[in-house]
C-alpha positions in Angstrom: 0.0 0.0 0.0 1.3 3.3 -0.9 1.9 5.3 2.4 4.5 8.6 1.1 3.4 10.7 -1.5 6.4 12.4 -3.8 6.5 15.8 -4.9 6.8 14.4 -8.1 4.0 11.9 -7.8 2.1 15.0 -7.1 2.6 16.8 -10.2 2.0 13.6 -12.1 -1.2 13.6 -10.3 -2.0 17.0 -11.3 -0.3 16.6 -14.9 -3.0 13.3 -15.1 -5.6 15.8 -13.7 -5.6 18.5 -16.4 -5.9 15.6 -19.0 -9.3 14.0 -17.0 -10.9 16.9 -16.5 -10.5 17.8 -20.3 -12.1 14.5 -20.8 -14.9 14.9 -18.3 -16.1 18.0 -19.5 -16.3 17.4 -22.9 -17.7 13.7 -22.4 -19.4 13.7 -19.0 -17.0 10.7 -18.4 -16.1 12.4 -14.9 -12.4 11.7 -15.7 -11.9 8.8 -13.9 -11.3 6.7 -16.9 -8.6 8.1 -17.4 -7.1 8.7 -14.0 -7.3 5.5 -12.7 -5.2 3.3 -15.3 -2.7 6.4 -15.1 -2.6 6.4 -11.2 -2.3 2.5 -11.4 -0.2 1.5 -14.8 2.0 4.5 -15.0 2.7 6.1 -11.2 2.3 2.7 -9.6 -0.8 3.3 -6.8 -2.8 0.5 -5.8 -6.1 0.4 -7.3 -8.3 0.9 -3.9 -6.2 4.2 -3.3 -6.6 5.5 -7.0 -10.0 4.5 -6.9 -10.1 6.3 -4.0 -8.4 9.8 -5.4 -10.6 9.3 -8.6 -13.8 9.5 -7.3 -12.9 12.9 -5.3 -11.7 14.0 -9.1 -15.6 13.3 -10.2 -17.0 15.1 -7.5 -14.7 17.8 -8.6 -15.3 17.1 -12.3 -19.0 17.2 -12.0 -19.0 20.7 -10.1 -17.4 22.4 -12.8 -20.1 21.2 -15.0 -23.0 21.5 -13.4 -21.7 25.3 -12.6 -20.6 26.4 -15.6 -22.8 28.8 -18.2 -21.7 26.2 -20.9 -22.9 23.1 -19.3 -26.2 24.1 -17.4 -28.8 24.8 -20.3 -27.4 21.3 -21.2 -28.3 19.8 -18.1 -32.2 17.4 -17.7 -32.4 18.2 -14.1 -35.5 15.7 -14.7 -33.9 13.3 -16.1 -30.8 13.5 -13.9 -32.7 13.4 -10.4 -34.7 10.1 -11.8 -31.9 8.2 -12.7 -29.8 9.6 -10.0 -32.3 7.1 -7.7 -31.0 4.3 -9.5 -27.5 5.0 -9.8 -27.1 5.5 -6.2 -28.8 2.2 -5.3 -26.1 0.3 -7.5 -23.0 3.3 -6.0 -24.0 1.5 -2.2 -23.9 -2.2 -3.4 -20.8 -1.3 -5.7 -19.2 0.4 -2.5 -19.3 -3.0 -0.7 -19.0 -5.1 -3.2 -15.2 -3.4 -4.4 -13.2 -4.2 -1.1 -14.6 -8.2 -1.5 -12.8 -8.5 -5.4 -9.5 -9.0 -5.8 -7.2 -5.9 -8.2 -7.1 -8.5 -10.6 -10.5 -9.3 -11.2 -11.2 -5.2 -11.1 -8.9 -4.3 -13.4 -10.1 -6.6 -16.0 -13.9 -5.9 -15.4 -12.6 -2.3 -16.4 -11.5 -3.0 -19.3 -14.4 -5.2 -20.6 -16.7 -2.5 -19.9 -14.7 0.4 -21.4 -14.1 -1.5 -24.6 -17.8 -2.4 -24.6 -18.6 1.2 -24.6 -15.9 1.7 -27.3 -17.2 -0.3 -30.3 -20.6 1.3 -29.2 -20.0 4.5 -29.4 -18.3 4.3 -32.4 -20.9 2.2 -34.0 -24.1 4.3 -33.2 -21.3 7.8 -34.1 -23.8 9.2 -36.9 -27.3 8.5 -34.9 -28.8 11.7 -34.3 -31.9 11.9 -32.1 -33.3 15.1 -33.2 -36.9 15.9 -33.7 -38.8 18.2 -35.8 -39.0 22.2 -33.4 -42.6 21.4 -32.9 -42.7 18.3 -31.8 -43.1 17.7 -27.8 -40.2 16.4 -25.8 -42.3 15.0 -23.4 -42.1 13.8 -19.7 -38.7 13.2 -19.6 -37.6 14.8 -22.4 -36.2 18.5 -23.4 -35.1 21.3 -25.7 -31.8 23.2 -26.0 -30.0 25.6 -28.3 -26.9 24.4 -29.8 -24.4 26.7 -30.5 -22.8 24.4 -32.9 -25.2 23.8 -36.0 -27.2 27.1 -34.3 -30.5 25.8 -34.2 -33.1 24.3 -31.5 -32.9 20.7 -30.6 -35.9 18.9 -29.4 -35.9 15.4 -27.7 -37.4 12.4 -26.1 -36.4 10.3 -23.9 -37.3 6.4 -24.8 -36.9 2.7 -23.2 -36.7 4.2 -19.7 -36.4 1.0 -18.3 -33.4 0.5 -20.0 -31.9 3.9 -18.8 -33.1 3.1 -15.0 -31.1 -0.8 -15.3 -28.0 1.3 -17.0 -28.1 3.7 -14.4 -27.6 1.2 -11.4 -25.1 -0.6 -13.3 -23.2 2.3 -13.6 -23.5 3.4 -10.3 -22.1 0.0 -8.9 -19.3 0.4 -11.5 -18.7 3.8 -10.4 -17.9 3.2 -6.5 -15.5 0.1 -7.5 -13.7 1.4 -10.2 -13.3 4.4 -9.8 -15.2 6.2 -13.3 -17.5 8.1 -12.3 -20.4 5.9 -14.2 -21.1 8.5 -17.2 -18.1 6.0 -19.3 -21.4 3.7 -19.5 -24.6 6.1 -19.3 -23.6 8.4 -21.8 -23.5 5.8 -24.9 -26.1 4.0 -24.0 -28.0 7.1 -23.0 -26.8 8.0 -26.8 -27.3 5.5 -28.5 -30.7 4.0 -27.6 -32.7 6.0 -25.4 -33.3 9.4 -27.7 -30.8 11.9 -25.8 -28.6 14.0 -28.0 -24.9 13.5 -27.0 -24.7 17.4 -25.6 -27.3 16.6 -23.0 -25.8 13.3 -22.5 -22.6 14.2 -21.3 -23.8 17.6 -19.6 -26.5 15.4 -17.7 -23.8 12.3 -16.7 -21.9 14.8 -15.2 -24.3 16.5 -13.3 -25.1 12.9 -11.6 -21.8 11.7 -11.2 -21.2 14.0 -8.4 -24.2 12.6 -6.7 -22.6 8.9 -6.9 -19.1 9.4 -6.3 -19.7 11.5 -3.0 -20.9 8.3 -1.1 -18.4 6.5 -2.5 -15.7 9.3 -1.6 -16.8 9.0 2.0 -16.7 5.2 2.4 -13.1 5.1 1.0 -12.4 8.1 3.2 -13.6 6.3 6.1 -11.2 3.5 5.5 -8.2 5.2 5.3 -7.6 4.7 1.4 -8.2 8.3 0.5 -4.5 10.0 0.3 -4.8 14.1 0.8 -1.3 14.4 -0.6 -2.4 13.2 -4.1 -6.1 14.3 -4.3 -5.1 17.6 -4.0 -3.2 18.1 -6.7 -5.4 15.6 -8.6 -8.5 17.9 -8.0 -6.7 21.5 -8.9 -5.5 19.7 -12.2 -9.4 18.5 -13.0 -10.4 22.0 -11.8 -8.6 23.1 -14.8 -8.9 20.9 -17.2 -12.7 20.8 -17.0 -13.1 24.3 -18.2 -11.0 23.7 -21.6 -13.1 20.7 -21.8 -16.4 22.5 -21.8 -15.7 25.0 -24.4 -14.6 21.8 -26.3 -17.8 20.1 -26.2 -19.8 23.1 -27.3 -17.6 23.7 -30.1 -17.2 20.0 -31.2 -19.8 18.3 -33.7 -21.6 15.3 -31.6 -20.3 13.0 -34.0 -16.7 14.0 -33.4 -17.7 13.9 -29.9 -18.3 10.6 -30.2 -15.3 9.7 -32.1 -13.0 11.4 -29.7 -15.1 9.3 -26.7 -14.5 6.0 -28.5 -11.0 6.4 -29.6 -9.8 7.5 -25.7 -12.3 4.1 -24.9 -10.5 1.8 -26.9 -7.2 3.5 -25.6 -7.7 3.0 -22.0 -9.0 -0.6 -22.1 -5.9 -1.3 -24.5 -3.7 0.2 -21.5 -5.7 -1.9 -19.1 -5.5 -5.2 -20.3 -1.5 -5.2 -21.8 -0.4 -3.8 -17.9 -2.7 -6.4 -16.5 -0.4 -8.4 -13.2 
């Protein structure tokens, strides 16, 4: 277990911060998918702890979201809150469920589910789930200007079911990996249940702070949480996250969902050739 934390291990940790929080902004990953094969495969801390500093990075990640101009019109506080139910249900069984598996068996479950996500996001890259300005979004659904083809988007959300059963899934994943949870909501979000990939990524964010807080506290509680490399993990998020906003608005969703797929495949690639 790593116990001394290195000046330079903390500007790593910063360094691997800027880069996640790029990520989660523009994808509503949270970051964590990146962070925690860095932490692990390249600086050498045992998975519980970078799980650990990770999900303090998403609570982080998600507050610049959720507070910037850029990322609240984007938000489905609707939607959000709903599924928010379910993924915290899955965050307290994953919580438990993460100091009973061996590093092994995690690491590996990571990958799977990041390169799952991968080859469906890349798949499903030019499905648009735009509707006609007059139609009605409506329950669960919403509208939004997008700066980037400058018109008004309308949508629906469909197969709720579906969205509740992702949404638990990826909260267990989140508390015992480490990723926040939006590296599985947003494509399937995306891809099958109507939401434009803008709202998405805005919305995964927005509930990944919810999630990752309980988590936070539980690893906290144990002693895995290490102060000395959060900090400098959270500042680097802090600033990443804004570059990645004004990416995301700028992007096209299907380079969006190029860019998600490619740093996918990348990190389960990572995974499995460092695998012990």
């Amino acid at each position: 277990m790593l116990t001394e934390v290195t000046a330079v291990l903390a500007l790593a940790a910063a360094a691997a911060g800027v880069v996640a929080g790029t990520l989660g902004g523009m994808l509503g990953l949270g970051g964590g998918v990146f962070l925690v094969p860095v932490l692990v495969q390249l600086l050498g801390v045992p998975v519980p702890q970078a799980v650990a500093v990770s999900l303090v990075t998403v609570i982080a990640t998600s507050n610049a979201v959720s507070g910037s101009s850029a990322g609240r019109p984007l938000i489905n506080l609707r939607l959000g809150f709903l599924l928010e139910l379910a993924t915290a249900a899955g965050g307290l069984l994953g919580t438990y469920v993460a100091v009973l598996v061996a590093p092994r068996v995690l690491m590996i479950l990571f990958s799977v589910v990041v390169l799952l996500m991968s080859a469906v996001t890349f798949l499903r890259r030019d499905h648009r789930n735009n509707l006609p300005e007059t139609a009605e979004p409506g329950l669960w659904g919403g509208r939004f200007f997008d700066e980037q083809s400058r018109q008004t988007v309308v949508y629906q959300v469909e197969r709720m079911p579906l969205a509740l059963g992702t949404s638990f899934a990826a909260g267990t994943l989140s508390t015992m990996l480490g990723i926040g949870g939006g590296v599985v909501k947003v494509p399937v979000l995306n891809a099958w249940c109507g939401v434009p990939m803008r709202v998405a990524s805005a919305t995964s964010a927005f509930m990944i702070g919810v999630t990752a807080t309980s988590g936070a506290l539980v690893y906290f509680g144990r002693g895995l949480l290490l102060p000395g490399l959060a900090v400098p993990a959270v500042l680097g998020v802090r600033i990443g996250s804004q570059f990645g906003l004004r990416l995301g608005r700028q992007w096209a969703p299907r380079r969006l969902k190029i860019a998600l797929a490619v740093v996918l495949l990348i990190v389960a690639v990572l995974m499995v050739s460092r695998l012990p």
